[in-house]
N, C-alpha and C positions, 0 to 999 in steps of 0.2 A: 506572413499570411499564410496563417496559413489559410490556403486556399481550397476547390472538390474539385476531380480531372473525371472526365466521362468520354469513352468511345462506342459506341453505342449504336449496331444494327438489329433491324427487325425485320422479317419479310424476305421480301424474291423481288428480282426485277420488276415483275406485275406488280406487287403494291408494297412499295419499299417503304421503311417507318424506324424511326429514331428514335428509343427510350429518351427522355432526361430525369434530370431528378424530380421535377417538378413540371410532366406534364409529356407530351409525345412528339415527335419532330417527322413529316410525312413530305416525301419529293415526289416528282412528277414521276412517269412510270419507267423514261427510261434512266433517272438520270438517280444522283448520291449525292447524299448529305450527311454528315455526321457530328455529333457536337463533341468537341475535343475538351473543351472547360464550361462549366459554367457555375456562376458564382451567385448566391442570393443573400438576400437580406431580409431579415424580416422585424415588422416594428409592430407590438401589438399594444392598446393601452388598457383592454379588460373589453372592450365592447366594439374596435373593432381593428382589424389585420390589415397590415399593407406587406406587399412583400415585393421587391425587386430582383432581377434578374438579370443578367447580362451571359450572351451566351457569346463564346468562340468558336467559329463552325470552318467544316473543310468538307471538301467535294466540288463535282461540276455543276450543280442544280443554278437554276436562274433564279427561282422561283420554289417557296417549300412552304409548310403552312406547321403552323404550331399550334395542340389544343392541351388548354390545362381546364379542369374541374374545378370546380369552385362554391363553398356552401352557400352563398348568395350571392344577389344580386352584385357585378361587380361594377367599379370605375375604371380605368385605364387611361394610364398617361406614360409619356415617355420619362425614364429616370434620369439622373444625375451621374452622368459618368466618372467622375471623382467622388464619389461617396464608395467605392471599394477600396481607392487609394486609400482614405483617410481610415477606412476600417485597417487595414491590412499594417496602417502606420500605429495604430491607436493598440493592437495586439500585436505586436510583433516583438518574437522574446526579448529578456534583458541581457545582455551578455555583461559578462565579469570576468577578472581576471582571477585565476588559481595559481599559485607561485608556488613553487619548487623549487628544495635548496640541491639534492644532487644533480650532479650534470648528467642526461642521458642517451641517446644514443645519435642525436641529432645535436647537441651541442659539443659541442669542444670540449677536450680533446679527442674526443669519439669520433667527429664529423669534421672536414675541411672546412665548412662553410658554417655559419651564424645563420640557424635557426628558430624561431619563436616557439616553436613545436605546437604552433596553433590548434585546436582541437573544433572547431567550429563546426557545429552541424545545423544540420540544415535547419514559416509555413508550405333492304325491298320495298322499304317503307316509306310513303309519301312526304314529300318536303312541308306538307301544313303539321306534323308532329313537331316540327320546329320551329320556334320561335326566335326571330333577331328582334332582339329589345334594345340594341343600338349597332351603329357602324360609322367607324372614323377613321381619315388617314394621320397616320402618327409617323411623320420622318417616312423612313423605307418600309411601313408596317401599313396594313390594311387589317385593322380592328373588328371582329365582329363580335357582340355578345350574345349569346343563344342559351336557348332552353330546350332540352328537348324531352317528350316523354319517352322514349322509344331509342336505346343505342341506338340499331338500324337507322334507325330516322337521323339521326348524324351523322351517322356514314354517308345516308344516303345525300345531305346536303351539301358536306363537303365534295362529294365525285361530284356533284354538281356544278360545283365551283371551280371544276379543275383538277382534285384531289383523290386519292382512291385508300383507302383505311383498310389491314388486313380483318378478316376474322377474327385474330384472336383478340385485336385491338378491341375491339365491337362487343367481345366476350367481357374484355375486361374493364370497360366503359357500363358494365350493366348495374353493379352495385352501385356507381355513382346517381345513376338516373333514378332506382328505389327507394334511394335519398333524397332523388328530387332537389339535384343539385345543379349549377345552373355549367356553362361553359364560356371560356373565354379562346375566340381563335382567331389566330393572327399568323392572315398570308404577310408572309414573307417577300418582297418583290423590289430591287435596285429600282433609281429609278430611268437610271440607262438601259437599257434594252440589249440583253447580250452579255450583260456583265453576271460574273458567277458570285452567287453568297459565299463571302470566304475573309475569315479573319473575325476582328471583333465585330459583333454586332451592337446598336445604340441598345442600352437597357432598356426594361419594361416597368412601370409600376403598375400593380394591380391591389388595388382597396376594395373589401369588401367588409358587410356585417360578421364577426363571429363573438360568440361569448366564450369562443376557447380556441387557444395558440394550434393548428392545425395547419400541419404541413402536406400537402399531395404525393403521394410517393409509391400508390397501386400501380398504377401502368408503369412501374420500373422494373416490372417482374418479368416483363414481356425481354427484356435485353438481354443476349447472348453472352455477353461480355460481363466482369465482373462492375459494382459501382461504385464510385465515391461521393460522397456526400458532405459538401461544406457550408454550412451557416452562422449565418452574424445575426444573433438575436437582441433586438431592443424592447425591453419591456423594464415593469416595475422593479424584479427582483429577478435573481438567476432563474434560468429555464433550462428545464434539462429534458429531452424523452421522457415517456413512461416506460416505453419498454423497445427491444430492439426491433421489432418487426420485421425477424427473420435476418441482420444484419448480426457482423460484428459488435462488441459492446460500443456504442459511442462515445470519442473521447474528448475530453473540453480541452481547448487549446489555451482557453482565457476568459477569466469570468473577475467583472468589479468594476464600482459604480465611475463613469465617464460623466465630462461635462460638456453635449453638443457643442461641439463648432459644425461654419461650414456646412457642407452636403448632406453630415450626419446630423445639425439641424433642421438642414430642411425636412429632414423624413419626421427628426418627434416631434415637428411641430413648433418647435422655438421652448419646448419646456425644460427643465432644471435640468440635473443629475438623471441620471439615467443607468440603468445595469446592464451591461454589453457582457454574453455570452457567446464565444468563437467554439463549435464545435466539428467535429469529423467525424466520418463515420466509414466504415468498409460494409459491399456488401459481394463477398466471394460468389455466393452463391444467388443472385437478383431472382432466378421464380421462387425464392425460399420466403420471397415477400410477401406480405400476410394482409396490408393495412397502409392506413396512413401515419402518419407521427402526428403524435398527440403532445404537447411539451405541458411542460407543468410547473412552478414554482416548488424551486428547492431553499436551501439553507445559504444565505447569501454572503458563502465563504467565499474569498475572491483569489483566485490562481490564474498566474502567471511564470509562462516557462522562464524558466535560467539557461541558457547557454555557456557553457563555460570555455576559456581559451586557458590553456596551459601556460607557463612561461617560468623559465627561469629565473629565479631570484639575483637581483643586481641593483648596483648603487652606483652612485657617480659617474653617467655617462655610458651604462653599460657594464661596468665589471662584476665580473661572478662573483657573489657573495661568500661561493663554496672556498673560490680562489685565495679571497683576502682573509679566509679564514685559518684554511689549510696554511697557508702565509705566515700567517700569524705566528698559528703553534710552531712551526717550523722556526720561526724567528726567536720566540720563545726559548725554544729547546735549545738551540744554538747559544744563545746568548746564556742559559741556564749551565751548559755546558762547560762552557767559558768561564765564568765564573768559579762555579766548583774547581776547574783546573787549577785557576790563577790564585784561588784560595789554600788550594791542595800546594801549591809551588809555595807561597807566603810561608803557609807551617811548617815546609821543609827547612825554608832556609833559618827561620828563625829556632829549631831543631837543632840545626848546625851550628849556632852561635853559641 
Protein backbone atom coordinates (compact mmCIF):
# COMPACT_ATOMS: atom_id res chain seq x y z
CA UNK A 1 0.00 0.00 0.00
CA UNK A 2 1.01 1.87 -0.91
CA UNK A 3 -0.21 4.35 1.15
CA UNK A 4 0.03 9.29 1.74
CA UNK A 5 2.16 10.32 5.18
CA UNK A 6 1.30 14.04 6.23
CA UNK A 7 2.77 16.13 9.23
CA UNK A 8 1.30 19.19 8.93
CA UNK A 9 1.39 22.64 10.93
CA UNK A 10 -0.26 25.88 10.31
CA UNK A 11 -0.46 29.04 12.48
CA UNK A 12 0.79 30.10 16.22
CA UNK A 13 -0.61 29.06 19.34
CA UNK A 14 -3.49 31.67 18.92
CA UNK A 15 -5.11 30.04 16.10
CA UNK A 16 -3.29 26.78 15.47
CA UNK A 17 -4.50 24.73 12.05
CA UNK A 18 -3.45 21.49 10.23
CA UNK A 19 -3.10 21.21 6.46
CA UNK A 20 -4.40 17.78 5.10
CA UNK A 21 -4.63 16.65 1.72
CA UNK A 22 -8.04 16.96 1.49
CA UNK A 23 -9.19 19.75 3.60
CA UNK A 24 -7.71 21.69 6.99
CA UNK A 25 -7.52 20.31 10.56
CA UNK A 26 -8.03 23.44 13.31
CA UNK A 27 -7.40 22.66 17.61
CA UNK A 28 -8.50 24.73 20.38
CA UNK A 29 -6.09 27.56 21.10
CA UNK A 30 -3.94 26.31 23.46
CA UNK A 31 -3.65 22.85 22.65
CA UNK A 32 -2.00 20.47 18.94
CA UNK A 33 -3.05 18.44 16.66
CA UNK A 34 -1.48 17.03 13.70
CA UNK A 35 -2.22 14.47 11.14
CA UNK A 36 0.42 12.02 10.80
CA UNK A 37 -1.36 9.63 7.85
CA UNK A 38 -4.24 9.92 5.98
CA UNK A 39 -5.59 7.74 3.48
CA UNK A 40 -8.54 8.44 0.75
CA UNK A 41 -10.46 6.82 -1.59
CA UNK A 42 -12.29 7.95 -4.02
CA UNK A 43 -15.25 6.30 -6.14
CA UNK A 44 -16.65 8.39 -9.03
CA UNK A 45 -19.29 6.89 -11.53
CA UNK A 46 -19.58 10.22 -14.16
CA UNK A 47 -22.26 12.00 -12.13
CA UNK A 48 -21.36 11.68 -8.86
CA UNK A 49 -18.12 11.43 -6.17
CA UNK A 50 -17.84 9.71 -2.94
CA UNK A 51 -14.64 10.02 -1.30
CA UNK A 52 -13.41 8.44 2.10
CA UNK A 53 -11.06 9.33 4.33
CA UNK A 54 -9.52 8.08 7.32
CA UNK A 55 -7.00 10.14 9.20
CA UNK A 56 -4.24 9.19 11.83
CA UNK A 57 -3.70 11.96 14.24
CA UNK A 58 -1.07 12.92 17.23
CA UNK A 59 -1.14 15.72 19.75
CA UNK A 60 -2.84 16.82 23.04
CA UNK A 61 -6.20 18.32 21.70
CA UNK A 62 -9.45 16.95 23.19
CA UNK A 63 -11.46 18.36 20.64
CA UNK A 64 -10.36 19.73 16.94
CA UNK A 65 -12.62 20.41 14.10
CA UNK A 66 -12.10 19.54 10.43
CA UNK A 67 -13.35 21.76 7.13
CA UNK A 68 -13.15 20.41 3.67
CA UNK A 69 -14.82 22.30 0.43
CA UNK A 70 -17.00 20.75 -1.50
CA UNK A 71 -18.64 21.47 -5.18
CA UNK A 72 -22.16 20.56 -3.79
CA UNK A 73 -24.41 19.70 -1.91
CA UNK A 74 -22.92 17.05 0.33
CA UNK A 75 -24.04 13.48 2.25
CA UNK A 76 -21.93 12.19 5.05
CA UNK A 77 -21.65 9.00 6.74
CA UNK A 78 -19.29 7.13 8.66
CA UNK A 79 -16.83 4.77 6.35
CA UNK A 80 -15.89 1.20 6.37
CA UNK A 81 -12.81 0.69 8.16
CA UNK A 82 -11.61 -2.31 6.18
CA UNK A 83 -12.19 -0.92 2.83
CA UNK A 84 -8.22 0.33 3.05
CA UNK A 85 -7.19 -2.94 4.06
CA UNK A 86 -8.72 -4.62 1.02
CA UNK A 87 -7.34 -1.74 -1.18
CA UNK A 88 -3.92 -1.91 0.07
CA UNK A 89 -4.32 -5.92 -0.29
CA UNK A 90 -5.80 -5.60 -3.92
CA UNK A 91 -2.44 -3.19 -5.00
CA UNK A 92 0.10 -4.35 -3.30
CA UNK A 93 3.23 -5.40 -5.66
CA UNK A 94 3.90 -8.82 -6.99
CA UNK A 95 7.02 -10.26 -5.78
CA UNK A 96 9.05 -12.85 -7.97
CA UNK A 97 11.88 -14.68 -7.64
CA UNK A 98 15.18 -13.66 -9.91
CA UNK A 99 17.83 -16.55 -9.68
CA UNK A 100 21.42 -16.43 -10.00
CA UNK A 101 23.80 -18.83 -10.95
CA UNK A 102 27.31 -17.33 -9.43
CA UNK A 103 27.69 -17.39 -5.74
CA UNK A 104 28.05 -13.79 -4.26
CA UNK A 105 29.27 -12.25 -1.58
CA UNK A 106 26.61 -13.44 0.93
CA UNK A 107 26.47 -16.94 -0.17
CA UNK A 108 29.19 -19.47 0.24
CA UNK A 109 32.01 -19.70 0.20
CA UNK A 110 32.14 -15.98 0.58
CA UNK A 111 29.99 -15.84 3.76
CA UNK A 112 29.87 -18.28 6.87
CA UNK A 113 26.27 -18.32 6.96
CA UNK A 114 23.42 -19.24 4.12
CA UNK A 115 21.95 -16.20 2.74
CA UNK A 116 18.87 -15.55 0.33
CA UNK A 117 20.42 -12.30 -0.59
CA UNK A 118 16.70 -11.08 -0.45
CA UNK A 119 16.40 -7.84 -2.22
CA UNK A 120 12.87 -6.85 -1.01
CA UNK A 121 11.90 -3.30 -1.24
CA UNK A 122 9.62 -1.59 0.13
CA UNK A 123 3.57 0.78 -0.38
CA UNK A 124 -16.04 39.81 11.11
CA UNK A 125 -18.76 38.70 9.35
CA UNK A 126 -22.11 37.79 10.77
CA UNK A 127 -23.16 34.02 11.32
CA UNK A 128 -26.57 34.65 8.93
CA UNK A 129 -23.68 34.54 5.79
CA UNK A 130 -23.88 30.93 6.73
CA UNK A 131 -25.85 28.42 6.24
CA UNK A 132 -26.14 24.72 8.15
CA UNK A 133 -28.18 22.75 5.66
CA UNK A 134 -27.70 19.86 7.95
CA UNK A 135 -26.08 18.50 11.49
CA UNK A 136 -25.54 14.94 12.68
CA UNK A 137 -23.66 13.07 15.23
CA UNK A 138 -21.52 10.35 13.38
CA UNK A 139 -19.53 7.99 16.08
CA UNK A 140 -17.00 10.51 17.69
CA UNK A 141 -17.87 13.14 14.88
CA UNK A 142 -20.29 16.06 15.16
CA UNK A 143 -21.27 16.82 11.22
CA UNK A 144 -22.22 19.98 10.09
CA UNK A 145 -23.02 20.97 6.41
CA UNK A 146 -22.62 24.80 5.57
CA UNK A 147 -22.79 27.24 2.87
CA UNK A 148 -21.38 30.24 3.15
CA UNK A 149 -21.10 33.40 1.06
CA UNK A 150 -18.37 35.16 2.72
CA UNK A 151 -14.86 33.15 3.87
CA UNK A 152 -14.99 35.55 6.90
CA UNK A 153 -18.56 34.39 7.66
CA UNK A 154 -16.86 30.83 8.19
CA UNK A 155 -14.41 31.80 10.18
CA UNK A 156 -16.59 33.56 11.89
CA UNK A 157 -19.01 30.52 12.58
CA UNK A 158 -16.70 28.18 13.42
CA UNK A 159 -14.95 30.75 16.57
CA UNK A 160 -18.39 30.50 17.23
CA UNK A 161 -18.51 27.15 17.91
CA UNK A 162 -15.33 26.88 19.68
CA UNK A 163 -12.85 27.17 16.84
CA UNK A 164 -10.55 30.14 15.65
CA UNK A 165 -9.15 29.80 11.66
CA UNK A 166 -5.91 31.72 10.87
CA UNK A 167 -5.98 34.56 8.23
CA UNK A 168 -4.48 32.96 5.84
CA UNK A 169 -6.88 30.07 6.03
CA UNK A 170 -9.77 32.53 5.41
CA UNK A 171 -7.46 33.98 2.33
CA UNK A 172 -7.37 30.68 1.12
CA UNK A 173 -11.08 29.59 1.61
CA UNK A 174 -11.97 32.65 -0.83
CA UNK A 175 -11.66 31.02 -4.22
CA UNK A 176 -13.86 28.29 -3.01
CA UNK A 177 -16.67 30.52 -1.95
CA UNK A 178 -16.56 32.56 -5.76
CA UNK A 179 -17.35 29.09 -6.76
CA UNK A 180 -20.02 28.99 -4.51
CA UNK A 181 -19.07 25.90 -3.07
CA UNK A 182 -20.55 24.52 -0.27
CA UNK A 183 -18.47 23.12 3.23
CA UNK A 184 -18.44 19.95 5.09
CA UNK A 185 -17.19 20.40 9.06
CA UNK A 186 -16.75 18.07 11.38
CA UNK A 187 -15.95 18.79 15.20
CA UNK A 188 -13.99 16.24 16.22
CA UNK A 189 -14.84 15.28 19.93
CA UNK A 190 -14.18 11.54 22.09
CA UNK A 191 -16.84 10.86 23.63
CA UNK A 192 -15.15 10.69 27.17
CA UNK A 193 -14.35 13.88 28.40
CA UNK A 194 -10.62 14.38 28.81
CA UNK A 195 -9.57 11.79 26.52
CA UNK A 196 -6.88 13.17 23.72
CA UNK A 197 -7.75 12.65 19.78
CA UNK A 198 -4.80 10.30 19.03
CA UNK A 199 -4.31 7.36 16.77
CA UNK A 200 -6.68 6.14 14.13
CA UNK A 201 -9.59 7.94 13.73
CA UNK A 202 -13.26 6.06 12.24
CA UNK A 203 -13.39 7.15 8.41
CA UNK A 204 -15.62 9.69 6.87
CA UNK A 205 -17.60 9.18 3.67
CA UNK A 206 -18.55 12.22 1.86
CA UNK A 207 -20.94 12.03 -1.39
CA UNK A 208 -21.70 14.61 -3.40
CA UNK A 209 -22.99 15.76 -7.08
CA UNK A 210 -19.97 16.27 -9.64
CA UNK A 211 -19.86 15.81 -13.37
CA UNK A 212 -16.01 15.68 -12.96
CA UNK A 213 -13.48 13.46 -10.78
CA UNK A 214 -12.18 16.51 -8.29
CA UNK A 215 -10.09 16.26 -5.68
CA UNK A 216 -9.66 19.28 -2.90
CA UNK A 217 -6.07 20.02 -2.51
CA UNK A 218 -5.91 24.28 -2.24
CA UNK A 219 -5.68 24.64 1.40
CA UNK A 220 -2.47 22.31 1.35
CA UNK A 221 -0.54 25.24 0.31
CA UNK A 222 -0.96 26.75 3.57
CA UNK A 223 1.51 23.77 5.24
CA UNK A 224 4.89 24.24 6.37
CA UNK A 225 5.98 21.01 5.90
CA UNK A 226 6.54 19.19 2.63
CA UNK A 227 3.11 16.66 1.44
CA UNK A 228 2.25 13.38 0.32
CA UNK A 229 -0.47 12.43 -1.46
CA UNK A 230 -2.11 8.95 -1.64
CA UNK A 231 -5.21 7.88 -3.57
CA UNK A 232 -7.37 4.76 -4.55
CA UNK A 233 -9.32 5.72 -7.37
CA UNK A 234 -12.55 3.83 -8.55
CA UNK A 235 -14.07 4.72 -11.57
CA UNK A 236 -14.87 3.57 -15.10
CA UNK A 237 -11.47 3.60 -16.78
CA UNK A 238 -7.95 4.62 -15.34
CA UNK A 239 -7.73 8.07 -13.87
CA UNK A 240 -4.97 9.97 -13.88
CA UNK A 241 -4.33 14.08 -12.81
CA UNK A 242 -4.26 16.53 -15.57
CA UNK A 243 -1.64 18.32 -14.31
CA UNK A 244 0.58 18.43 -11.24
CA UNK A 245 -0.64 21.43 -9.41
CA UNK A 246 2.61 22.53 -8.35
CA UNK A 247 3.66 19.06 -7.05
CA UNK A 248 5.95 16.44 -8.06
CA UNK A 249 5.03 14.39 -11.21
CA UNK A 250 2.44 11.91 -9.88
CA UNK A 251 3.13 8.40 -9.76
CA UNK A 252 0.66 5.45 -10.29
CA UNK A 253 1.49 2.64 -8.03
CA UNK A 254 -1.30 0.36 -9.80
CA UNK A 255 -3.83 0.65 -12.32
CA UNK A 256 -6.39 -2.42 -13.77
CA UNK A 257 -9.73 -3.63 -13.88
CA UNK A 258 -10.83 -5.24 -10.20
CA UNK A 259 -13.89 -7.24 -9.35
CA UNK A 260 -15.55 -5.58 -5.91
CA UNK A 261 -15.72 -7.66 -2.96
CA UNK A 262 -16.41 -6.72 0.41
CA UNK A 263 -15.89 -2.88 1.60
CA UNK A 264 -14.62 -2.18 -1.84
CA UNK A 265 -18.26 -3.28 -2.77
CA UNK A 266 -19.82 -1.41 -0.62
CA UNK A 267 -18.44 1.96 -2.03
CA UNK A 268 -19.39 0.85 -6.02
CA UNK A 269 -22.38 0.01 -5.14
CA UNK A 270 -22.61 -3.83 -5.71
CA UNK A 271 -21.56 -3.23 -9.61
CA UNK A 272 -19.30 -5.34 -11.99
CA UNK A 273 -15.66 -4.83 -12.66
CA UNK A 274 -14.27 -1.83 -11.94
CA UNK A 275 -10.87 0.11 -12.81
CA UNK A 276 -8.86 0.79 -9.46
CA UNK A 277 -6.08 3.50 -9.89
CA UNK A 278 -3.40 3.67 -6.60
CA UNK A 279 -1.61 6.79 -7.09
CA UNK A 280 1.29 9.09 -5.16
CA UNK A 281 2.32 12.05 -5.20
CA UNK A 282 5.06 14.44 -3.48
CA UNK A 283 4.63 17.82 -2.87
CA UNK A 284 8.38 19.30 -1.71
CA UNK A 285 7.43 22.54 -2.05
CA UNK A 286 2.97 22.81 -0.56
CA UNK A 287 2.56 26.96 -1.32
CA UNK A 288 3.79 26.02 -4.80
CA UNK A 289 0.04 24.76 -4.97
CA UNK A 290 -1.93 26.32 -7.49
CA UNK A 291 -5.49 24.39 -7.53
CA UNK A 292 -7.26 21.51 -7.07
CA UNK A 293 -6.66 17.92 -8.96
CA UNK A 294 -8.65 17.51 -11.71
CA UNK A 295 -8.34 13.60 -12.78
CA UNK A 296 -9.26 12.51 -15.99
CA UNK A 297 -9.64 9.25 -17.93
CA UNK A 298 -6.52 8.02 -19.50
CA UNK A 299 -5.56 4.74 -21.77
CA UNK A 300 -6.57 1.84 -19.60
CA UNK A 301 -3.14 0.21 -19.62
CA UNK A 302 -2.96 -1.74 -16.39
CA UNK A 303 0.46 -1.63 -14.19
CA UNK A 304 1.41 -3.24 -11.49
CA UNK A 305 4.71 -3.00 -9.44
CA UNK A 306 7.17 -6.22 -9.50
CA UNK A 307 9.21 -6.67 -6.61
CA UNK A 308 11.93 -8.83 -7.13
CA UNK A 309 13.91 -11.03 -4.37
CA UNK A 310 17.29 -12.26 -5.57
CA UNK A 311 18.27 -15.91 -4.82
CA UNK A 312 20.61 -18.15 -5.66
CA UNK A 313 20.08 -20.91 -8.18
CA UNK A 314 19.69 -24.46 -6.36
CA UNK A 315 18.17 -27.97 -6.74
CA UNK A 316 17.50 -30.74 -4.53
CA UNK A 317 17.19 -29.48 -1.12
CA UNK A 318 19.15 -26.50 -1.59
CA UNK A 319 22.42 -27.27 -3.48
CA UNK A 320 24.24 -24.71 -5.42
CA UNK A 321 23.72 -25.26 -8.85
CA UNK A 322 27.04 -23.39 -9.55
CA UNK A 323 28.50 -26.28 -7.11
CA UNK A 324 27.16 -29.35 -8.97
CA UNK A 325 28.42 -27.83 -11.87
CA UNK A 326 31.67 -26.73 -11.19
CA UNK A 327 31.61 -30.60 -9.80
CA UNK A 328 30.79 -31.75 -12.62
CA UNK A 329 33.49 -30.40 -15.16
CA UNK A 330 35.94 -31.13 -12.53
CA UNK A 331 34.65 -34.89 -12.46
CA UNK A 332 34.77 -34.66 -16.09
CA UNK A 333 38.25 -33.56 -16.41
CA UNK A 334 39.49 -36.15 -13.92
CA UNK A 335 38.02 -38.98 -15.30
CA UNK A 336 39.03 -37.50 -18.93
CA UNK A 337 42.39 -37.55 -17.51
CA UNK A 338 42.32 -40.88 -16.47
CA UNK A 339 41.52 -42.22 -19.41
CA UNK A 340 43.96 -40.54 -21.81
CA UNK A 341 46.73 -41.77 -19.11
CA UNK A 342 45.39 -45.37 -19.06
CA UNK A 343 45.14 -45.29 -22.94
CA UNK A 344 48.59 -43.50 -23.22
CA UNK A 345 49.86 -46.76 -20.72
CA UNK A 346 47.83 -49.47 -23.16
CA UNK A 347 49.89 -48.18 -26.43
CA UNK A 348 52.98 -48.31 -24.44
CA UNK A 349 52.79 -51.61 -23.46
CA UNK A 350 51.47 -52.93 -26.55
CA UNK A 351 54.58 -50.80 -28.20
CA UNK A 352 56.78 -53.03 -26.31
CA UNK A 353 55.44 -56.25 -27.55
Amino acid sequence: MIVALLALQLGSLVAPAYACGCGAMVADRAQRIGVDRETSAVRWDGRTEEIVMRFTVRGNAERAAWIMPVPSRADVALGDGALFDELDRLTRPEHRDRHYFWPRGDDWPFADRDMDGAGAAPPGASAADVGVVGRERLGPFDVARLTATDPKALSGWLEQNGFELSGRLATELKPYVEQEWEYVAVRLAPDDEGTVLRGELDPLKIRFASDRLVYPMRLSRLAQTPQSLGLYVLADHRMEPRDTIGGARPEVRFAGPIQPEGAVAGLTGGRGRVYLTALDQEFPEPSRIDGDHELRAVSDTPYREIVYTDRLLTVGGGIPVWLLTVSGVLMVGVATAVAVRVRRQRAGVRSAV
